[in-house]
N, C-alpha and C positions, 0 to 999 in steps of 0.2 A: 837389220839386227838391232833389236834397243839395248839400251846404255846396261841395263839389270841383268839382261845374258849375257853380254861380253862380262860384265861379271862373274856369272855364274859359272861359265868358260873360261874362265882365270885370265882372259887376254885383254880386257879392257886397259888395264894399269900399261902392259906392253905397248897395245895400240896408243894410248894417250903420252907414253914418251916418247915414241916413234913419231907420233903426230901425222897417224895414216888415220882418216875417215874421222877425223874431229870433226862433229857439229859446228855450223857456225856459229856466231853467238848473234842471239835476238834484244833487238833493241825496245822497249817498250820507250813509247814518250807521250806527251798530252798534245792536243793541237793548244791553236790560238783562241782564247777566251771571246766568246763573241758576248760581246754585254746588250742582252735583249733578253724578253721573256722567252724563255723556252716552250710553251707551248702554241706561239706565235708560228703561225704556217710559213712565214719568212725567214725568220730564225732556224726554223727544223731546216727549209729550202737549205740555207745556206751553210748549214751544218755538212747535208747531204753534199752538196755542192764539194768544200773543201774536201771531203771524206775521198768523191770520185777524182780530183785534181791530186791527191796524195797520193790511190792508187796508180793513178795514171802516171806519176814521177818516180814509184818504186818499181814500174812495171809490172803493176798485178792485173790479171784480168777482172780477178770481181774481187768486193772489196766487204767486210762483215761488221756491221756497225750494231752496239749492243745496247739499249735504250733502257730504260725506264719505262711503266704502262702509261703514261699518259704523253710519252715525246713518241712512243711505239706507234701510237693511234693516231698520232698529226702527222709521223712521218710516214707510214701506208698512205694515208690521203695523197701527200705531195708525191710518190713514188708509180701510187696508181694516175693523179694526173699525168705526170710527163715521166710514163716508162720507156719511151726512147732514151730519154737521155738519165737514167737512174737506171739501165737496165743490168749494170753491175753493181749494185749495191744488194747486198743478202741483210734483210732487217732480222734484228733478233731483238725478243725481251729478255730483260735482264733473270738470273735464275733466281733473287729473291721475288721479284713480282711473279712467275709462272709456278713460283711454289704459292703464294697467296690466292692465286686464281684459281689453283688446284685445292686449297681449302675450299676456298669459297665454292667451288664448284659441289663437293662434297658433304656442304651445310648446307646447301639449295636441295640437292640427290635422299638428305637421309634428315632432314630439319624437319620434317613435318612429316616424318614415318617413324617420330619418339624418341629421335637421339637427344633431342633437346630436353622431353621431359628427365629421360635416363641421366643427362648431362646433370640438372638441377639439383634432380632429388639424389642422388651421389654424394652432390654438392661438388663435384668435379670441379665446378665452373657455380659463380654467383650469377645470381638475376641479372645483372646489373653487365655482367661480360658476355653473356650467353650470345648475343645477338652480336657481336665483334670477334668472338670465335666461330661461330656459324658461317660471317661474312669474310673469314678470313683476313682481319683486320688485326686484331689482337694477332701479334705473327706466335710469340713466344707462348702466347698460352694454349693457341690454336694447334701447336705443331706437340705440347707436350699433351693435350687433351686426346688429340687422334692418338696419339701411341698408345696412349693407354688403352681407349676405344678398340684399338686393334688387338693391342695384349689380351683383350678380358675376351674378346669375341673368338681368338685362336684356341684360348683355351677352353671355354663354352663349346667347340669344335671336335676338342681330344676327350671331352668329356661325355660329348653326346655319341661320338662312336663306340667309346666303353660302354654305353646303356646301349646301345645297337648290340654290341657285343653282346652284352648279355640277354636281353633277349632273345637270340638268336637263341644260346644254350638252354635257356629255358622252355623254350617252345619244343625244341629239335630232338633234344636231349632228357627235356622230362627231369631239369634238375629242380627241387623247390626253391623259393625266394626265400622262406622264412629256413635260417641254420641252427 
């Protein structure tokens, strides 16, 4: 039962001075600073390394480590070498890089089928940022350019089914265009 229903249940406050079925409390902390390059495949090793030696002292079975795209991509190498001994570690990208790659992905999908000229000549986006919102680079202007992109295109949507709409009456119905 989560914390917002025993709310809603009015029993939470009860349960929490009784101090029946309290949550335990989660420690968040940093490891130890390893001073090397981080995209060094020994440094990610040992990164990994510590990560499995910390779950193996809290008793975890697998252990979730959240990277950055370019520690993501040296630490797959070092995990696809030696998956014996990494084989509980879960690699995750960090959720601002998988939103960047997710732009990017959808400036490669829709950049050379006119978003980009649409983009220009809007002037949504200058000459000069086009190719950094495309690539998902520009984060801030890249995430407010798609919104719009999608605002304009929903409503290009609701507007072409009212002209469906109306067609329909016209053809079916025999109503004239000109009132």
């Amino acid at each position: 039962m989560t914390l917002s229903k025993l709310y809603q249940d009015g029993v939470a406050s009860t349960r929490l001075q009784n101090k029946q079925n309290v949550p335990s409390k989660s420690v968040v902390g940093y490891s130890q600073l390893i001073d090397a390059s981080p995209t060094e495949l020994s440094t990610v090793y040992t990164l990994l390394k510590r990560s499995t030696e910390m779950a193996t002292k809290l008793g975890l079975t697998d252990i979730v480590v959240v990277l950055d795209q370019a520690i993501y991509a040296k630490a797959l190498e070092v995990v696809w070498k030696k998956q014996q001994e990494f084989s509980s570690v879960v690699l995750r990208m960090g959720s601002f890089h998988i939103t960047c790659v997710f732009l990017s992905v959808i400036g490669k999908r829709f950049g050379d089928s006119g978003l980009g000229d649409l983009l220009l000549e809007s002037t949504l986006v200058g000459s000069g940022s086009l190719k950094g919102v495309l690539e998902g680079k520009h984060y801030n202007r890249a995430v407010r350019t798609h919104k719009v992109v999608t605002e304009i295109s929903s409503c290009s949507r609701v507007c072409l089914h009212q002209f469906n709409v109306l067609i329909y009456f016209v053809k079916n119905f025999n109503i004239p265009l000109s009132l």
